[in-house]
C-alpha angles and dihedrals in degrees: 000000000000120000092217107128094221083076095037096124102236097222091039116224108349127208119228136192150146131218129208086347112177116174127182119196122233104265094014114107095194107056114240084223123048129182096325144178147200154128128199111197113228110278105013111124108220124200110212115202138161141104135349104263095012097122104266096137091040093056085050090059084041096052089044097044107238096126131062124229127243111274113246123273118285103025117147106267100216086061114109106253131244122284121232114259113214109220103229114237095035124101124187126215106207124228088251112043095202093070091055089066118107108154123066098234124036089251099060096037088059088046096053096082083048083047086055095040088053096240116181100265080227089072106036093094086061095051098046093041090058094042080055098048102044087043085057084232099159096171107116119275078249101053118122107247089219092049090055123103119248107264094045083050083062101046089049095053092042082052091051096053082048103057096055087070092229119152102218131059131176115196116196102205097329099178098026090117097041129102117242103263088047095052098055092045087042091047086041081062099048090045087056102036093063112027115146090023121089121280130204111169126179121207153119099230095090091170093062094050109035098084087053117048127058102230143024125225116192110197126204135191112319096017093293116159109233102179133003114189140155110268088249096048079052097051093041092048085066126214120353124223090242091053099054125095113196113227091223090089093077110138129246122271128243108293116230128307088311107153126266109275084193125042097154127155101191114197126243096234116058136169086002098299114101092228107173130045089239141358119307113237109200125188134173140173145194108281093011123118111196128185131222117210141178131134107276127295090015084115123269099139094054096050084046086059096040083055091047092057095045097056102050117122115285093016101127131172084003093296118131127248137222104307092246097052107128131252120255096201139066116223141201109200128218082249115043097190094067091071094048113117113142128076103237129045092238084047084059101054086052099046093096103359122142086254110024090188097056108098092165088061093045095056095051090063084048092056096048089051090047104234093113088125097051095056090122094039114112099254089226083051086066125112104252083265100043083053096056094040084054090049086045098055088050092051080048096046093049089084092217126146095236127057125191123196133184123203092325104168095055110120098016131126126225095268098047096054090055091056090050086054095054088055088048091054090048098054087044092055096047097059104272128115135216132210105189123185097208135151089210112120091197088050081050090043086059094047132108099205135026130216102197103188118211122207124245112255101265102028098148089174103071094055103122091159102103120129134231106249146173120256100220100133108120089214120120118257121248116253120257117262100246084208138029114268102270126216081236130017111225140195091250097063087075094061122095102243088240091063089048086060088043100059080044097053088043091050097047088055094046092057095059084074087060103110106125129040093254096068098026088059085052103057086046105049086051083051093059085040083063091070106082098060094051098034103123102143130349095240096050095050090039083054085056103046110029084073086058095040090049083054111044084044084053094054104032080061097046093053092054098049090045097045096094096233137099116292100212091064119097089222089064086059100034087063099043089043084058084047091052100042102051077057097063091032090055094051102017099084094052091051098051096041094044080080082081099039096102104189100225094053077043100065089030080059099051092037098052100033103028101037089232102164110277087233094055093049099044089053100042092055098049093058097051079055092065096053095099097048078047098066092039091056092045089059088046084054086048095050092041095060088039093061085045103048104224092136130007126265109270099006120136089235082057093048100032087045089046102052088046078051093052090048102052083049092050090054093049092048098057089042083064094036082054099054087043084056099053088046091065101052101279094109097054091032104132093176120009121201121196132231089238144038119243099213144154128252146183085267080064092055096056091048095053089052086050085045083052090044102053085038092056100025100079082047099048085047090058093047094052092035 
């Protein structure tokens, strides 16, 4: 841990605890606590393990506060029920990382818990300098939090529980997507980090943990402790049933001289970003399992997709098919609940299967992944394991020869590994093959061939091996980038983003004096003359205008069709051409410009300049942040119920399905953003300051003067005209 007093926790190592806690998730009927109990001393770093699904994560939001407890019986069910209190002084690190971000560049996202805590903006570089430092996160302060690898996802938001001085932190699987060698430079990080504070991890991987923690918790269904030892009675009492994994689930073996489901040579280049040092052979038969491994975000999960494409049905020699040709293989995604679209857990397991009608089939999947007893469960009301063994039963359920799976063992107990390799056993002995990207070494151990995938020379995002170390250098800390490191600075990113809505604003009323071509040329004109300060690559300003165009070209047309004169005759068009452009002159200006509208100088703005209410702000501008994440998750729903076949490529029930998908997972997203938030400070801040000043300056002086410009010019051209 640094000794920079800027991380010094101000309350020192804090104690938690709960007492007589019982919790019932919404749309659960059994609580997942129930009636318990414990106290954790200021400063002891506990270990909880236990089962998939046994409430691990849900004692962690207990412990931290951010979930109420059940009423009492026999209070009045109509009443609203209890908010959740956050203990002060305990910060909690969520399973995903992803969904912890809330700033647009590393540096902001690690000075949001000072901004809660009120911090003086002078010394949050040096905060966030020192978080980084003692998290080992070596990214630049710029980098995009969504564009990090995973294990740099998981320093930053460790970075971002330490810097808000707190003595108490509670990590739910903190290193469960990692490779090996990450997550014991990732775990290093944590141990040093907060030595001497108060420590609560959750997580399955006893053996990483166990030389560095105090005591031992063991949780069973419904969050009850079965067992709570010091960490050395734990190592001296040996193995524990539930830790084993018997050697006798080793997987068949290839079956004859059947012929090869899988011949593919990947490239090494894929979606534009030159990922591996050479070519990718993969090769896969009937009754053979293979594992593909690299350390993490060297990109597994894009060959697998690539795979998955290439051996679709009617794909020959690598040339694509018709666009409807059907997929081959099964797949379980990273994230299982990106392929969820039924109600019920049984009507899952259905949705795709080889007979759709057959509930007796389903069941028994459900039955081999152990989740019998949750058919009528909601499956986003699942446990993270409880959510891949049910992805896994559908994958299971599909009846193709080819199954794909993506990290899925993550999240899963002993025992219930060994219940995923027996299903594995079982597909592999019935003919199928499967092809899994996993960082397991048991799961490697079981396989009959071995992917090993090599980095590209120069791939600077995959380093992990940053040390914890002290921040003792008396130079001063950079400041922190207001906005991500763009592909092309432009003149709009020095506006105040309330200048950018300004010249928008000015624009859309000026247009309203368009009625004849000389001033209608002329705001548009002014509009083109916008580009340059907004050009930063050709696609991205082509996404923002082809809408407008499309619009001002519609009804252009449409003016001149519905005139009422003839349409051979140049004053028709004249006069629908007017109509088009004032179209593209009234919203023009604010699409090109919004290149330069960052959301997170755009709620510092409001906040700062408008008094709207720091909360509203924050929120609202962390979750601009996440669009793009957004629109990258929605084309992963869309890939993921194409594999499955629930709807057909391009068809309006895939898309429509899809987007109600995206928004169910949005939701639960910023549920989960929201309790992040609240984690780090948002939900107690009184009074918030921000790591930057939203002020004005003399570029906002010249955009105003353009706002005023396109606002008088189509005027001033009527006048002269």
């Amino acid at each position: 841990m640094s000794e920079s007093p800027t991380l010094t926790p101000s309350r020192g190592a804090v104690g938690v605890g709960i007492d007589d806690f019982t919790y019932t998730p919404p749309g659960r009927t059994s609580p997942a606590l129930s009636g318990l109990s414990l106290e954790i001393p200021p400063g002891e770093r506990v270990l909880l393990t236990g089962a998939s699904g046994s409430g691990k994560s849900t004692i962690l939001k207990a412990l931290s506060g951010l979930i109420p407890e059940d009423p009492p019986e026999g209070t009045d069910p109509s009443a609203p029920l209890p908010e959740p209190s956050p203990v002060p002084g305990v910060t909690l690190m969520v399973q995903n990382p992803v969904h912890s971000f809330v700033g647009a560049t590393a540096g902001i996202d690690t000075a949001f818990g000072p901004e809660n805590a009120s911090v003086d903006p002078a010394r949050m570089p040096e905060v966030v300098r020192d978080a980084h430092a003692a998290a080992a996160f070596s990214s630049p302060l710029e980098a995009n939090p969504y564009h990090l690898s995973g294990g740099q996802q998981q320093r930053l938001s460790l970075a971002g529980l330490l810097a808000t001085g707190s003595g108490a932190y509670a990590l739910d699987e903190p290193l469960a997507m990692l490779d090996e060698a990450t997550a014991l430079a990732v775990r290093d990080a944590i141990c040093a980090a907060t030595k001497g504070l108060t420590l609560i991890v959750a997580d399955h991987q006893v053996e990483l943990w166990l030389d560095h923690v105090d005591r031992v918790i063991r949780i069973g269904e419904g969050g009850r402790i079965l067992e709570d030892v010091s960490a050395q009675t734990w190592r001296s009492s040996g193995a524990r049933s539930d830790e084993t994994f018997a050697t006798s689930h080793a997987c068949a073996k290839r079956l004859g001289d059947a012929s090869a489901l899988i011949d593919l040579d990947v490239p090494a280049t894929l979606e534009g970003r030159t990922l591996f040092a050479a070519p990718v052979h993969v090769e896969l038969y009937p009754g053979e399992l293979a594992a593909l491994t690299g350390p993490s975000g060297i990109g597994k999960s894009t060959l697998i997709r690539h795979v998955l494409e290439e051996t679709r049905e009617g794909v020959k020699g690598g040339k694509r098919a018709a666009k409807k040709a059907p997929f081959c293989a099964a797949w379980l995604p990273q994230n299982p609940e990106k392929s969820f679209v039924a109600r019920t857990v049984l009507e899952e397991v259905k949705m795709g299967a080889a007979d759709p009608d057959d509930d007796e089939a389903a069941r028994a999947w459900l039955e081999a992944t152990g989740l019998a007893h949750l058919e009528e469960a909601g499956p986003f009301t699942l446990s993270g394991g409880e959510q891949r063994r049910l992805a896994f039963a559908t994958a299971l359920a599909s009846g193709r020869d080819i199954i794909v799976l993506d990290e899925p063992t993550v999240g899963l107990d002993h025992d219930a590994f060994g219940a995923v390799m027996e299903l594995i056993a079982r597909a592999l002995a019935s003919g199928r093959a499967v092809l899994a990207a996993t960082h397991d070494a048991r799961l490697v151990h079981a396989c009959d061939r071995v992917i090993p995938l090599e980095a590209a020379p120069g791939r600077t995002d995959l380093l992990e091996n940053a040390e914890s170390t002290p921040t003792s250098d008396p130079a001063p800390a950079p400041p922190i980038p207001r906005v991500p490191h763009p592909p092309r600075p432009i003149a709009a990113d020095k506006l105040n983003p309330l200048t950018i809505l300004g010249i928008a604003a000015l624009a859309f009323i000026g247009a309203f004096g368009m009625h004849t071509l000389t001033p209608t040329l002329t705001g548009t004109l002014l509009t083109l003359a916008l580009i340059p300060l907004a050009w930063r690559t050709p696609a991205r300003l082509m996404a923002r205008l082809a809408p407008i165009v499309l619009a001002a070209l519609t009804i252009a047309w449409s003016a001149g069709i519905l005139s009422g004169k003839p349409l051979g005759e140049l004053a028709t068009w004249q006069g629908a051409g007017v109509e088009g452009l004032r179209i593209f002159a009234m919203v023009g200006p604010g699409a090109i410009l919004l290149e330069g509208l960052d959301p997170t100088r755009f709620g510092q703005a409001l906040a700062q300049r408008c008094r709207v209410p720091a909360r509203f702000a924050a929120a609202m501008s962390s979750g601009l942040a996440r669009l793009g994440h957004v629109f990258a998750e929605w084309s992963d729903i869309v890939f993921t119920r194409r594999i499955r076949g629930i709807q057909q490529r391009n068809s309006f029930a895939l898309y429509a399905g899809a987007t109600f998908a995206l928004l169910v997972s949005t939701l639960r997203g910023a549920e989960v953003q929201a309790l992040a938030m609240d984690a780090r400070g948002f939900a107690n801040a009184q009074r918030r300051t921000w790591v930057h000043d939203a002020r004005f300056t003399w570029h906002d002086a010249w955009g105003l003067g353009l706002g005023i410009i396109l606002l008088a010019a189509p005027l001033i051209a009527t006048l002269v005209a």
